[in-house]
C-alpha positions in Angstrom: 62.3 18.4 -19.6 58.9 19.8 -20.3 56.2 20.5 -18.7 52.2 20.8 -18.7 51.1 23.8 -17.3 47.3 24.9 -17.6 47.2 28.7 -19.1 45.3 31.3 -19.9 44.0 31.2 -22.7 40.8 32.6 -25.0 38.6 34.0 -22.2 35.9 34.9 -24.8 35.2 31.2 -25.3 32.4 29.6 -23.8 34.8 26.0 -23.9 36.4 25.8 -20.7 39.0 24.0 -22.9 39.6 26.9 -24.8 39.4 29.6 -22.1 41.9 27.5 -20.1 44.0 25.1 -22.4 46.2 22.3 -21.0 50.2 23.1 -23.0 53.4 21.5 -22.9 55.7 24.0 -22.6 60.0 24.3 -22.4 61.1 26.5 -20.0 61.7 29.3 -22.8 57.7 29.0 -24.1 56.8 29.0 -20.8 57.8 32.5 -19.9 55.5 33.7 -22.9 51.9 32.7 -21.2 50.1 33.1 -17.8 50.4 30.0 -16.1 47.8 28.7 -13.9 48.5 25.4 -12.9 51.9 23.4 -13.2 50.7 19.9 -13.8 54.4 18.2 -13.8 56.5 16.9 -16.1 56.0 15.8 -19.6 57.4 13.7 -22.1 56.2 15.4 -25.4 57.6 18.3 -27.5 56.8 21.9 -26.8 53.8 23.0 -28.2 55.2 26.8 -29.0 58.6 25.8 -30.4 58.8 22.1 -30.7 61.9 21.5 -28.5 61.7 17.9 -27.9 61.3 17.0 -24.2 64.8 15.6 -23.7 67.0 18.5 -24.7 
């Protein structure tokens, strides 16, 4: 299953949305960005690779 995980992201931004994006990740994609927060489980596709949530 997926999760959403708030990461680090464009700290150049002045969009706190963009500085510190909100991503589904699998547990491969996750591994590849700076978690911050683990929000839980989710049931859409991985943003980095597209693995659908139930696989």
């Amino acid at each position: 299953m997926n999760n959403s995980y708030q990461v680090q992201g464009d700290l150049a931004s002045e969009k706190s949305s963009e500085a510190y994006p909100t991503m589904v990740l699998c547990e491969d994609c996750v591994a590849n960005h700076e978690v911050l927060v683990d929000e839980g489980p989710s049931n859409e596709d991985c943003e980095d690779c597209g693995n659908s949530s139930d696989e």
